[in-house]
Every structure is written in C-alpha cells, then in structure tokens.
Backbone bond lengths (Angstrom), bond angles and torsions (degrees), N, CA, C in turn:
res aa  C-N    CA-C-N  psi(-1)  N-CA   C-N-CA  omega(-1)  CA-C   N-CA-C  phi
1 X - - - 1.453 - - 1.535 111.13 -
2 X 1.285 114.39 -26.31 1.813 108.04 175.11 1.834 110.05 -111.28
3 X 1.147 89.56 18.16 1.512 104.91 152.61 1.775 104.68 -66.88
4 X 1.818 102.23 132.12 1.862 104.65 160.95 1.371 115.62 -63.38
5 X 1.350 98.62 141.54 1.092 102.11 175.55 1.741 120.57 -57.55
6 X 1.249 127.04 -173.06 1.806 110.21 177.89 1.575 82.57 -125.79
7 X 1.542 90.95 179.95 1.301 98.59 -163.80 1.881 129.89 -75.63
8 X 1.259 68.33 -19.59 2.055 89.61 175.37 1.496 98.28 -85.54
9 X 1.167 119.16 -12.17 1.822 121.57 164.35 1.557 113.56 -53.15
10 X 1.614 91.41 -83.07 1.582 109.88 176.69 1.446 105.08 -35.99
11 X 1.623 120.95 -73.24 1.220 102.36 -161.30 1.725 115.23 -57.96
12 X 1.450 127.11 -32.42 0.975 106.04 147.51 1.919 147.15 -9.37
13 X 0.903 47.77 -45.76 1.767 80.08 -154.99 2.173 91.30 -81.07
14 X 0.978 102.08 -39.15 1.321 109.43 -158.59 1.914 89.66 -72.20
15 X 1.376 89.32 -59.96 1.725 92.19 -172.21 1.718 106.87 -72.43
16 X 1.073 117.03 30.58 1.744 120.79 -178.39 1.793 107.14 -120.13
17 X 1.150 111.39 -31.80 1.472 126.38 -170.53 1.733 111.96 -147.46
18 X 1.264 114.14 46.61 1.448 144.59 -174.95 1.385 91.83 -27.24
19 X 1.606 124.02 -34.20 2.006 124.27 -132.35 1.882 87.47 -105.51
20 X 1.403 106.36 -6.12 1.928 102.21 157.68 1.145 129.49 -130.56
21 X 1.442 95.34 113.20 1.744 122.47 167.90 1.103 114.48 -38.36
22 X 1.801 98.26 161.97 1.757 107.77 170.90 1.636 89.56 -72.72
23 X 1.464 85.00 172.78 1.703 96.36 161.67 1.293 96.67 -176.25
24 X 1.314 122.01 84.47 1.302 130.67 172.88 1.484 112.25 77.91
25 X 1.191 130.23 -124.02 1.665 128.69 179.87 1.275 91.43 -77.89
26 X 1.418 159.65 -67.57 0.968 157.16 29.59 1.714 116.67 131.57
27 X 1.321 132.04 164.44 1.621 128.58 169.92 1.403 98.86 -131.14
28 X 1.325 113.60 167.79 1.446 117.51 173.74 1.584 109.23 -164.99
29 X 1.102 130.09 161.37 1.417 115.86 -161.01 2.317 85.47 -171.04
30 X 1.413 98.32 136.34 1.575 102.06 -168.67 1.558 88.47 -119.97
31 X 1.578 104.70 146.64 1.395 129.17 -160.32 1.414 99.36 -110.06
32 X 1.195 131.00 143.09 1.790 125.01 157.21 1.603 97.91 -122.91
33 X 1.313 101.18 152.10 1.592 118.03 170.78 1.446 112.58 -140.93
34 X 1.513 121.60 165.69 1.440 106.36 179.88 1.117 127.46 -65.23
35 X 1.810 107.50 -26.72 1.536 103.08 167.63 1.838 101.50 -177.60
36 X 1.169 140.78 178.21 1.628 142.82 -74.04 1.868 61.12 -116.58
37 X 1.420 115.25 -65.11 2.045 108.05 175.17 1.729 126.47 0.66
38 X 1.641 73.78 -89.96 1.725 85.78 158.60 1.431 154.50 -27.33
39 X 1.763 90.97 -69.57 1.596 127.25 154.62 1.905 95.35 -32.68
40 X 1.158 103.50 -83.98 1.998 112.88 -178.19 1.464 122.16 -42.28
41 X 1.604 110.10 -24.56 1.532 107.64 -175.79 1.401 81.84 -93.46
42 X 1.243 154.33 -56.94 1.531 121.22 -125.69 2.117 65.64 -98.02
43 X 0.914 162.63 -106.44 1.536 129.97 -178.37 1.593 127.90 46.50
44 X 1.686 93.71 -62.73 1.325 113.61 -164.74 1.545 92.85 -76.00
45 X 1.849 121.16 -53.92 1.066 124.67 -148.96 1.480 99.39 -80.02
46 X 1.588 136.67 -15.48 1.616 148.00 159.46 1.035 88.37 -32.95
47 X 1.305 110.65 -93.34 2.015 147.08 -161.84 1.559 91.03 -14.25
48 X 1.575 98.00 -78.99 1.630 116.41 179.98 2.017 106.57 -25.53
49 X 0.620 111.05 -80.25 1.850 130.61 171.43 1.289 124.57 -54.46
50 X 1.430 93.10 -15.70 2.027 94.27 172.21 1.460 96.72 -96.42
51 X 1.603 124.64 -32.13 1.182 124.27 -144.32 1.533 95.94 -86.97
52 X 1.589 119.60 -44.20 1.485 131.95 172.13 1.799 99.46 -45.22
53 X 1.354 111.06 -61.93 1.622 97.69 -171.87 1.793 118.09 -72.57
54 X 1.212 117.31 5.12 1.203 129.33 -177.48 1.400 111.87 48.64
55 X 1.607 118.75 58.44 1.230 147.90 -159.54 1.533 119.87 -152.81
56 X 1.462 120.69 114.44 1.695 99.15 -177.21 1.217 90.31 -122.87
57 X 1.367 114.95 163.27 1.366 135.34 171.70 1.651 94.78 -111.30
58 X 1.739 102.82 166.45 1.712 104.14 -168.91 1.255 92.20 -88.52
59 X 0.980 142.09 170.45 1.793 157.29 156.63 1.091 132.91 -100.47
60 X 1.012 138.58 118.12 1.714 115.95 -167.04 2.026 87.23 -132.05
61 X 0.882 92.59 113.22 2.064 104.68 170.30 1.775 134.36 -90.73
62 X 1.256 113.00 83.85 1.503 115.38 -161.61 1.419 93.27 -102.75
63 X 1.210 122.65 82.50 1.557 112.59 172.78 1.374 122.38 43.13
64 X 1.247 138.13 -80.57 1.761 122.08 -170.57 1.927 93.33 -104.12
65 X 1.361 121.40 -9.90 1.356 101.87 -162.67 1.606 88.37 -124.96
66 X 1.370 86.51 159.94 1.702 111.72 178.55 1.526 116.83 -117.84
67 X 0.897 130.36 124.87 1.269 126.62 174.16 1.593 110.85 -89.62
68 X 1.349 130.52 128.89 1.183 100.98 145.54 1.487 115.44 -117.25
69 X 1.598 119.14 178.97 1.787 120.06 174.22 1.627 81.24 -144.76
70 X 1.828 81.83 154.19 1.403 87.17 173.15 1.865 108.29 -152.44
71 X 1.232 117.94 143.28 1.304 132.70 -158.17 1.352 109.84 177.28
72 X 1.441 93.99 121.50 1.848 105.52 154.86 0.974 132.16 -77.42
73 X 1.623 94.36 92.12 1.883 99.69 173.68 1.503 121.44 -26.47
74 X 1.178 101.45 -51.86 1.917 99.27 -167.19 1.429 115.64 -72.96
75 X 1.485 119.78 6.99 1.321 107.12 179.31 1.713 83.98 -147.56
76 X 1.291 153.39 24.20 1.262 148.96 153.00 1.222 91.77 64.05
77 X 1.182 139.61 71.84 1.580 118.07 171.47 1.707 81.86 168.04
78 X 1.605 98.50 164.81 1.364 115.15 -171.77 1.766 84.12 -102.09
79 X 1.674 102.13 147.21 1.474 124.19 -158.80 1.659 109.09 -138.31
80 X 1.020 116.32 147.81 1.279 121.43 169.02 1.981 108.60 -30.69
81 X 1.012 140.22 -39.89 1.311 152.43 154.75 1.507 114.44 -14.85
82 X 1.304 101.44 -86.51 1.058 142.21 164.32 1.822 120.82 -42.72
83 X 1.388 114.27 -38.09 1.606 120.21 163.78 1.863 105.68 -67.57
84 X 1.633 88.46 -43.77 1.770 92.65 -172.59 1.801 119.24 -52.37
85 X 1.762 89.61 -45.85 1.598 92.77 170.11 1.358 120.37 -102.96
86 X 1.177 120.22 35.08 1.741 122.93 137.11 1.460 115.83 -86.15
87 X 1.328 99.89 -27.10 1.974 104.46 -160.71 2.037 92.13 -78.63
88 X 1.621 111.91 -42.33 1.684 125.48 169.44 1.608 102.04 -53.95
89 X 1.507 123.72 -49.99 1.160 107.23 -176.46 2.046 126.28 -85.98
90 X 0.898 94.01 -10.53 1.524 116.26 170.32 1.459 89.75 -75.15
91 X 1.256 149.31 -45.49 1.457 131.55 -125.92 1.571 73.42 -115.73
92 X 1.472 146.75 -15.27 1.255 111.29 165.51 1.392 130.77 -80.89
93 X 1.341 126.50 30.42 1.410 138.59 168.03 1.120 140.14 76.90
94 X 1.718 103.76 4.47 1.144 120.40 -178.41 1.375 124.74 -78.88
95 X 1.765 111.32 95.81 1.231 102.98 178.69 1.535 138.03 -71.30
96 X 1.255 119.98 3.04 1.884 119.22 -177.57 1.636 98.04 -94.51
C-alpha cells in the first residue's frame, strides 16, 4: 500500500478525479465555498475521513477556499493511500 503508484496508476487515477492536479510528486485539488463557515466544515468533514484512513492530506485555509495536496511522505510519491483518500474525499460531494 505505500508502494508508488506506476504510471498507468496515476493516469488512472488522473482520468477518474480530473478536479486534482499534479503538484509536484504529489495531487492537489482547491475547494471554494461561500464563505470561511463552510470552507471549516467540509475541513471538519476531511479531518473526519483522513483520520479514519490514518492518512492526512496538508491543508492550506484562505478564507472561502481550501486547498488540499496529497502525498506519501514515506515513499515521496502518491500511493495506494492516497488514491483511497481522494476517492473518501471526492465521495463527500463537494463540487467546487
């Protein structure tokens, strides 16, 4: 599971959840909400879903938008981990 993914992975992966970018070894995908409330609950509802897969993604909090990136430190490369909690964070419905 903290095996890199291969390359017929990613793109997988790429054409499955189109709405996150590269970003170095790494994916990242930026959130908008109407405002800083919002932004913090779907935050809250990450936390919840990163914390169950024992997986965090970084956070970055600019008032209505969220950033997230995601990468397994321990192997520099995006990992089976890391697909699992895009597919958890996709599945909470947040379309921006």
């Amino acid at each position: 599971m903290n095996d890199p993914l291969t390359d017929e992975q990613r793109a997988e992966l790429a054409s499955r959840h189109p709405a996150w970018e590269p970003a170095g070894a790494g994916v990242g995908r930026t959130f908008r909400f109407a405002d800083f409330a919002e932004a913090m609950g779907f935050v809250t509802r990450v936390a919840l879903v990163a914390e169950a897969a024992d997986h965090h993604p970084d956070i970055d909090i600019r008032w209505n938008r969220v950033t997230l990136t995601l990468i397994t430190h321990s192997a520099g490369a995006l990992t089976e981990l890391d697909r699992r909690l895009i597919e958890a964070i996709d599945g909470l419905g947040v379309t921006s």
